[in-house]
N, C-alpha and C positions, 0 to 999 in steps of 0.2 A: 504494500500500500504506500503509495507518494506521501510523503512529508507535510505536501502544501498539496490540497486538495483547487484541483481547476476550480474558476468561477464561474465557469460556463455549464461545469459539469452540474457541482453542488445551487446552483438555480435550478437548473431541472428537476431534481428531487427535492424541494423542500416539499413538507407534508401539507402546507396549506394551499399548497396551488396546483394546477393542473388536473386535469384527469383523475378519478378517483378508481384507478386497478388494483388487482390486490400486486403488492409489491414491485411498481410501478412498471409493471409488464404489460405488453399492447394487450389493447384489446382485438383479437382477434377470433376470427371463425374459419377461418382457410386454413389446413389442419399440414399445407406442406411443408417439411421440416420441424415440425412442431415435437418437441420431446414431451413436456409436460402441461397441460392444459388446467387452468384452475375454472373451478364453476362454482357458481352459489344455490341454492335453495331456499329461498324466502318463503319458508311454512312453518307454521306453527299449531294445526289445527290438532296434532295428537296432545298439546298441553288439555288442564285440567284446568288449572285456575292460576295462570299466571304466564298469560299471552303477550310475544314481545319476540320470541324468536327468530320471526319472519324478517325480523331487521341484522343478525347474525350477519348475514354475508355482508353487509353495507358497514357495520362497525369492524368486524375483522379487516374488508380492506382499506376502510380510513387508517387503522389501525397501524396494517401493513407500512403504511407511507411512513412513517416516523424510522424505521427500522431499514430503509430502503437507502438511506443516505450514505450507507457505507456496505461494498460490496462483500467484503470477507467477514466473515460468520465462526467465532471462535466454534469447534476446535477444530475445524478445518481450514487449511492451507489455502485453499482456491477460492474464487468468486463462483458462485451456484451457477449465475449466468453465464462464466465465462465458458463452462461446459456443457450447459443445455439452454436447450430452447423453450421457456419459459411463455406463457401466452395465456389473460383471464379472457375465457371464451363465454362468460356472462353469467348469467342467471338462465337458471329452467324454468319457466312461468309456468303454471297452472290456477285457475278457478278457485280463487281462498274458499278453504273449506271443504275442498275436494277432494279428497284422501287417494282415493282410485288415479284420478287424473294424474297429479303428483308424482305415483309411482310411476305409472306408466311413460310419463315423460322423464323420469331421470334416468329412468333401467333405456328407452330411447338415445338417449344423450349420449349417456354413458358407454353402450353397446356402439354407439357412432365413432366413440374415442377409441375405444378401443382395440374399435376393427381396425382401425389404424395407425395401430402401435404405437398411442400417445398414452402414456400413464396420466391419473387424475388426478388432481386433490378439491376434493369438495367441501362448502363452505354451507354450513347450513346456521339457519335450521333447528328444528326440534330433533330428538331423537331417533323418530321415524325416516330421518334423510337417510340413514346410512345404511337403511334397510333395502331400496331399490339397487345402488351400486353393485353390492354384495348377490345380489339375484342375478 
C-alpha cells in the first residue's frame, strides 16, 4: 500500500458520495468476466414482530462504502479486487409479502449466476433469504 494515498483515487471512494454499491463495485448485470457477483434481498415478510429487514441490503452496502477506502484487508497480503472480479448485480425484487415469489426469484437469480460460474454473496434480508440460494 503507497504511503501517500492518490487524490484522485481517495475522492472516489469516500462513503458519502457517489453511487451507493456494496463495496464500491459497479453495478453491473453483464455477467462477462464476472468472478463474484453481490445481490440483495429486500424481504422481511418471514419476521414476527419486528419488520425492518427488507432494508439489510441498503445499510450493509452504505455500510460497505466506509470500508472500501483502502484496498488491502488484514490478514491478507493482496487487494480482493486486484484478483477478482467483483460486481453488485442488485437486488431481487419481488411483491412485499410474497413469500412464494421471493423464492422463486432468488433460486432464478441465483441458478443465472451460477450457471455461469460466478460465485455469490447475498445481502438480505430476513432469515428466509438464505433458504432459496441453498435450493
Amino acid at each position: 500500500m503507497p504511503e501517500v494515498i492518490d487524490p484522485n483515487t481517495i475522492l472516489r471512494r469516500l462513503p458519502y458520495q457517489g453511487l451507493v454499491t456494496f463495496w464500491r463495485a459497479p453495478y453491473v448485470q453483464d455477467l462477462e468476466g464476472v468472478d463474484v457477483a453481490v445481490y440483495g434481498v429486500p424481504f422481511d415478510a418471514g419476521t414476527s414482530n419486528r419488520p425492518g429487514a427488507r432494508f439489510g441490503p441498503r445499510a450493509i452496502r452504505e455500510q460497505s462504502c466506509f470500508i472500501g477506502i483502502y484496498d488491502q484487508c488484514w490478514p491478507h497480503d493482496y487487494a480482493f479486487k486486484d484478483r477478482f472480479r467483483l460486481v453488485d448485480y442488485g437486488d431481487v425484487v419481488s411483491f412485499p409479502g410474497r413469500t412464494e415469489d421471493m423464492v422463486a426469484a432468488v433460486e432464478e437469480t441465483v441458478s443465472n449466476l451460477v450457471d455461469r460460474n460466478v460465485a455469490t454473496l447475498g445481502l438480505g434480508g430476513d432469515h428466509l433469504t438464505s433458504y432459496p440460494p441453498l435450493r
